[in-house]
C-alpha positions, 0 to 999 in steps of 0.5 A: 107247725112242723115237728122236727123230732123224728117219727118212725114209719116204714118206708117199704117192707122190713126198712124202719127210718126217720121220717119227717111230716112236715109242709113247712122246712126254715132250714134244711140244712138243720133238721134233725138226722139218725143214723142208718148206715145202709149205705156206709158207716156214719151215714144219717139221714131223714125222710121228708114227707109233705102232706098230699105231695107226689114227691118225696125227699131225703136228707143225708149226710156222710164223713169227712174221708168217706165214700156211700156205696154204689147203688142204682134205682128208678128215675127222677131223682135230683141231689142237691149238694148242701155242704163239703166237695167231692165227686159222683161217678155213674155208669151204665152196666158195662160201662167205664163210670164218668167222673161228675166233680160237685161242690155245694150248690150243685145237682145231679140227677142220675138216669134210671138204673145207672150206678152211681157213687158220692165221694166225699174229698172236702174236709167237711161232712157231705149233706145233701137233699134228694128229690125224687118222684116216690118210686124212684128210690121208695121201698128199698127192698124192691127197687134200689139195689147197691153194691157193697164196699168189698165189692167196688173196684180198687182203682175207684178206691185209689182215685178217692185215696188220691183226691182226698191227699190232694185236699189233705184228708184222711181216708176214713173208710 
């Protein structure tokens, strides 16, 4: 029988996060979430971690209005979108970031070490579930790296505040 009630384990050095043991998930979209705002105000989350399994998960959830910070890890990770619409944008170093629309049901799949950043513009809070090879974005403090809001791009900032008026929603950032 799964536990839906969240442990606490570390997932790499100095990160403590909910973590969900579990082999048997009826419904993801209902499993319990905690807050951690490492990559933005509002942000929850639950690390899933299936007995003998070569894979890890997560299930994040950001607001309506709102936008996760830039980051960049290994390879393999896949994000299911479950809820809401918006858009990623994902770059090389050096280059212009290209422009990925998603609604629910949709997937991406960032290449190694590309920067990539989720926008949510739909009038619902944006839930996914990332799958993704355990050191493809395991042990944060080694192997993801992020950019801080202060730090993005302003005309990054004014498409997200032009898409979320296109669809009548406050920008909550």
């Amino acid at each position: 029988m799964p536990s839906f009630f969240p442990k606490r384990g570390n997932i790499s050095p100095n990160i403590t996060a909910a973590i969900l043991h579990s082999n048997f998930i009826p419904d993801i979209r209902k499993i319990n979430l905690v807050a951690r705002e490492k990559r933005g105000k509002g942000t929850r989350n639950m690390y899933i971690h299936m007995a003998g399994g070569s894979m890890l998960a997560h299930v994040s959830e950001f607001p309506v209005g709102r936008y996760k910070k830039a980051h960049r890890h290994g390879p393999g990770a896949h994000v299911f979108l479950l809820d809401s619409t918006g858009y990623t944008l994902m770059w090389q170093e050096g280059e212009k970031p290209q422009r990925y629309d998603w609604h629910e049901g949709t997937v991406i799949s960032p290449p190694a070490g590309s920067w990539h950043q989720h926008y949510n513009t739909g009038n619902q809070p944006c839930k996914f579930v990332a799958l993704h090879a355990n050191t493809a974005v395991q042990g944060e403090e080694r192997g993801v790296e992020q950019i801080e809001f202060e730090e993005g791009d302003e005309w990054m900032r004014q498409m997200f505040a032009n898409e979320c008026a296109k669809n009548g929603v406050k920008v909550d950032m």
